[in-house]
C-alpha positions in Angstrom: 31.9 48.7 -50.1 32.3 52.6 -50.3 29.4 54.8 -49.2 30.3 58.2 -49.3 28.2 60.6 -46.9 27.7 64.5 -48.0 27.1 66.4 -45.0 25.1 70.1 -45.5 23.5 72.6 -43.4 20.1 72.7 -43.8 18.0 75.9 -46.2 18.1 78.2 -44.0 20.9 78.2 -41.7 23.4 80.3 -41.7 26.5 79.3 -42.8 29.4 81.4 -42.4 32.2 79.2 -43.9 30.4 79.8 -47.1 29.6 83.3 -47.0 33.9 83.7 -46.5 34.3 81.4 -49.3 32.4 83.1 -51.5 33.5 86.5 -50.5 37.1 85.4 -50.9 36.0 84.4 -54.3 34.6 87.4 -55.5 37.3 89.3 -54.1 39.8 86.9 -56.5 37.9 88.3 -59.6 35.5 85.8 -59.7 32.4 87.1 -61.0 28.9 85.3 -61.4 28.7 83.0 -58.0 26.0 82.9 -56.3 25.1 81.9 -52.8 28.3 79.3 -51.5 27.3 76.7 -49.1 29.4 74.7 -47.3 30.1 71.1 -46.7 31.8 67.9 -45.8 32.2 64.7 -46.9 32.5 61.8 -45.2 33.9 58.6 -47.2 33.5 55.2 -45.2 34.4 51.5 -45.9 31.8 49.1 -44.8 32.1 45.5 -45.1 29.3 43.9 -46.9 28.0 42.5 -50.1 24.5 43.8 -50.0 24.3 47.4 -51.6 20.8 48.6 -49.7 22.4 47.0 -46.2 25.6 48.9 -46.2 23.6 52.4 -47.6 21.3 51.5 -44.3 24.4 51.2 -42.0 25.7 54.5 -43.7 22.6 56.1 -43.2 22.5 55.5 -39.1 25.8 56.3 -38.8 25.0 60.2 -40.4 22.0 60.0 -38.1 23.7 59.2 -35.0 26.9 61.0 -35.0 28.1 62.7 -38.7 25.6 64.7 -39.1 24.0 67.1 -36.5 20.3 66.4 -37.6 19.1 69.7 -35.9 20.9 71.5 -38.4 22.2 69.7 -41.1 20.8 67.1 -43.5 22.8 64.1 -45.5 22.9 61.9 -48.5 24.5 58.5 -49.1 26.0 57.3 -52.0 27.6 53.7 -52.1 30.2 52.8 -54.9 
């Protein structure tokens, strides 16, 4: 199965990669954005039949090394 993890700082962290982005953006003509917060995402196969088993394997894996929990905070979605 597919979970895909989506990797984000945490409200109130400062996030410099987005502050560019959205700079950049404005700077290209594009008017109306807001605040631009950046991201990753993480897609990962795991083997297994059981949806709520693989999103618990996905889960520990964001807790112990894909996402930095001091900072950042996660979601799981399995496909």
């Amino acid at each position: 199965m597919k979970a895909v993890v989506t990797v984000m700082l945490k409200a109130g962290v400062l996030d410099p990669q987005g502050k560019a982005i959205g700079q950049a953006l404005h700077g290209l003509g594009f008017e109306g954005v807001g605040e631009v917060r950046a991201g990753k995402v993480i897609e990962l196969d795991i083997a297994g039949s059981d949806r709520a088993e693989v999103k618990a394997k996905a889960e520990d894996m964001a807790r112990k090394l894909l996402a930095n929990m001091v900072i950042e905070s996660f979601k799981v979605e399995v496909a």
